[in-house]
Legacy VTK file of the C-alpha trace (Angstrom):
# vtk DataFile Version 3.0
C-alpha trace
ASCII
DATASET POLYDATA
POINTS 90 float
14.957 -47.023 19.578
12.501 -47.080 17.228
8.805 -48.051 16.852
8.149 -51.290 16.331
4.608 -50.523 14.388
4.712 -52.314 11.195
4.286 -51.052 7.794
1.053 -49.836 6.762
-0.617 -52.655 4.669
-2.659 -50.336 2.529
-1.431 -47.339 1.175
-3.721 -44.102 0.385
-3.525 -42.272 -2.514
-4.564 -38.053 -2.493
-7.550 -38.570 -4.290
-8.826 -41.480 -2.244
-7.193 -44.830 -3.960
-6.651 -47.128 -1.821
-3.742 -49.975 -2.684
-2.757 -52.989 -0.440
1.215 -53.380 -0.406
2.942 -55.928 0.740
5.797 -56.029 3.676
9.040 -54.678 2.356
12.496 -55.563 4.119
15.362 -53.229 4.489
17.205 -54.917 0.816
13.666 -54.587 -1.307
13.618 -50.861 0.300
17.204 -50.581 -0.694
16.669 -51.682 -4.094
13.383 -49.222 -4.728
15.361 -46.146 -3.728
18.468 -46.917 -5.957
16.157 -47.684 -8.690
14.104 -44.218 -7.966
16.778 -42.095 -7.442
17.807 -42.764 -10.906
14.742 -40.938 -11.656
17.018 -37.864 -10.807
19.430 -39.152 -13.265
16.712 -38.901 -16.681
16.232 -42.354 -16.773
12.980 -43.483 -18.194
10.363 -43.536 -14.751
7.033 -44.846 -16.135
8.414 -48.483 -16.295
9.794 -47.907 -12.486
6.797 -47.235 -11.509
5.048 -49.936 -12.667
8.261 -52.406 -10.959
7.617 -50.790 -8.102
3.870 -51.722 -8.307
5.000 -55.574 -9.472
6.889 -55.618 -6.390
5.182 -54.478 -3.636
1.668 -55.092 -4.632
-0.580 -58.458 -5.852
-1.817 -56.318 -8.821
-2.314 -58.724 -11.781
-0.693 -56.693 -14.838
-4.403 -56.177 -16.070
-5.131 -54.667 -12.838
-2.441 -51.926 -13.284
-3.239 -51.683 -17.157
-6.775 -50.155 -16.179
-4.838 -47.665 -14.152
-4.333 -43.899 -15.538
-1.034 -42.779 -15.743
-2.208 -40.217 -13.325
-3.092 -42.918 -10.780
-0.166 -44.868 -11.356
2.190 -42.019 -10.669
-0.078 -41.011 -7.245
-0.148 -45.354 -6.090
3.405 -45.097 -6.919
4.542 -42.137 -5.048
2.329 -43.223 -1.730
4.191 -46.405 -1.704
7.594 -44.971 -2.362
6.226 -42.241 0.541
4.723 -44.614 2.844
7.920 -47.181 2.428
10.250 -43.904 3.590
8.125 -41.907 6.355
10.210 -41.009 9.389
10.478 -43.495 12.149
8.679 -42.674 15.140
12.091 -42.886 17.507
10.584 -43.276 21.286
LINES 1 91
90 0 1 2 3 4 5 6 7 8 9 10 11 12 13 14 15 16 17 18 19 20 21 22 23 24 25 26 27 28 29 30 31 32 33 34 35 36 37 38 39 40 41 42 43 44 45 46 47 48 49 50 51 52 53 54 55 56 57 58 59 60 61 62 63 64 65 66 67 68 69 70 71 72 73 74 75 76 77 78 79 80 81 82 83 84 85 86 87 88 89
């Protein structure tokens, strides 16, 4: 059985960025793999990254236009981490 803990609500970035993301059910986590495992396939990834911060964050598209690439990528890859982390199995 596994832990019942819900999903963080704020995800941490390596260099100390700190996003708030919203609850994500099992079809929106379905639908951000498939999209980011075409990553693997050379499709374009900048634009998934930023649907992936449309759909699990508030960020106002101004908000994620002052974001580097650099910080994009990292907020992008926490989320996509944080969203897939190992369940804690009691």
């Amino acid at each position: 059985m596994t832990d019942k803990k819900e999903q963080p609500n704020v995800v941490k970035t390596k260099s100390g960025l700190e996003i708030k993301i919203q609850k994500v059910n099992l079809d929106e986590r379905c639908e951000i793999n498939d999209k980011l495992a075409g990553m693997q396939e050379g499709k374009p990834y900048f634009s998934l990254w930023i649907w992936l911060l449309r759909k699990v964050t508030k960020l106002s598209d101004n908000e994620i236009n002052e974001l580097s690439m650099d910080e994009i990528t990292e907020v992008s890859i926490a989320i996509f981490e944080s969203l897939n982390k190992k369940k804690i199995t009691k």
